[in-house]
C-alpha positions in Angstrom: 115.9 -34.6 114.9 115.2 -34.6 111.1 112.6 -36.1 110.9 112.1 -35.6 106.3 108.1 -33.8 108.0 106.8 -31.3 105.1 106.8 -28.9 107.1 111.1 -29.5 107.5 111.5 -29.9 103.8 109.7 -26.6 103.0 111.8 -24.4 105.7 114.9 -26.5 103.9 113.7 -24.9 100.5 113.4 -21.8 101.3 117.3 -21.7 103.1 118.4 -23.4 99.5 116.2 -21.3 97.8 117.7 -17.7 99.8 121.2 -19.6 99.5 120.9 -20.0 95.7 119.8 -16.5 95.1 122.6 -14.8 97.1 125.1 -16.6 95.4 123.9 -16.4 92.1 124.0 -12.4 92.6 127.3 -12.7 94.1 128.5 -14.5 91.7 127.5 -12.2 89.2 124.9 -14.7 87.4 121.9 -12.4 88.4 121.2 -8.9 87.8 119.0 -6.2 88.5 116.2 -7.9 86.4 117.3 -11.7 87.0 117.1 -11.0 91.0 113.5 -9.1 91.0 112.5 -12.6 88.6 114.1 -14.7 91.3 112.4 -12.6 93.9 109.4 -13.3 92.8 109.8 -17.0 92.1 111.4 -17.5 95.6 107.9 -16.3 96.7 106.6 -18.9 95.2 108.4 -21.0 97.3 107.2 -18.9 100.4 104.2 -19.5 99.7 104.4 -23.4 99.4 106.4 -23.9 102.6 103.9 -21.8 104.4 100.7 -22.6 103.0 100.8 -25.9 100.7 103.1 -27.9 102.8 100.1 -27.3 105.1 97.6 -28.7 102.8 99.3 -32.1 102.9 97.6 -33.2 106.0 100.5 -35.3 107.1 103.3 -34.9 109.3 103.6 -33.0 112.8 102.5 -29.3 111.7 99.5 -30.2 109.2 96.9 -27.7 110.5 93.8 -29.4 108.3 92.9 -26.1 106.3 89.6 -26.3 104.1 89.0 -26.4 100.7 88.3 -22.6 100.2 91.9 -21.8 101.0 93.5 -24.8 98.8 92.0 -23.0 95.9 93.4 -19.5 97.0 96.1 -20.7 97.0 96.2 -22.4 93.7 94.9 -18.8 92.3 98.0 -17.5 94.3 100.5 -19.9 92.6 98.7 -19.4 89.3 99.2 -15.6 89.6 103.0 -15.6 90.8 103.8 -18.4 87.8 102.7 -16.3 85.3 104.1 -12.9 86.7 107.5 -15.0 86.8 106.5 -16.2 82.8 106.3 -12.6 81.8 109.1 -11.2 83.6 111.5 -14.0 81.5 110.0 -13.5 78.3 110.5 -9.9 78.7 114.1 -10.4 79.6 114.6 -12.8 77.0 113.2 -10.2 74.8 115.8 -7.2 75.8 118.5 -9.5 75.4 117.6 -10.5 72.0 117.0 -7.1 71.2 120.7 -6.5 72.7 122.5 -9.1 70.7 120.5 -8.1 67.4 
């Protein structure tokens, strides 16, 4: 049945991805800040199993989107990349602060 289609590999990322997270909070490695960080970063993935696997153009569900909605959703995964940059540096910043 698996068949390794983009489409598969990005619905596989996001279980990982949901996976990862609730462990990692379970587990006590993630926080209130570390889980909104992750939040946003698992959006990220979201985003690429739902729109940028589709932009492949191979495989079973390639749905042949144009060129206007590639570069949205570059501007998209530019925009959640650097929200995710300033949510660590910020949280790299308390702790410093915290350890003195």
């Amino acid at each position: 049945f698996w068949g390794w289609d983009p489409k598969e590999n990005g619905a596989l990322m996001l279980v990982l991805g949901y996976v990862f997270i609730a462990h990692a909070r379970m587990g006590g490695y993630l926080r209130e800040h570390g889980m909104a960080v992750a939040a946003v970063a698992l959006g990220i993935v979201v985003m690429w199993a739902f729109w940028g696997v589709n932009l492949y153009n191979v495989g079973l569900h390639s749905y042949g989107f144009t060129e206007t909605k590639a570069a949205a959703t570059r501007w998209y995964y530019a925009i959640e990349w650097t929200v995710v940059g300033v949510a660590l540096a910020a949280g790299w910043r308390r702790l410093r602060r915290e350890r003195g």
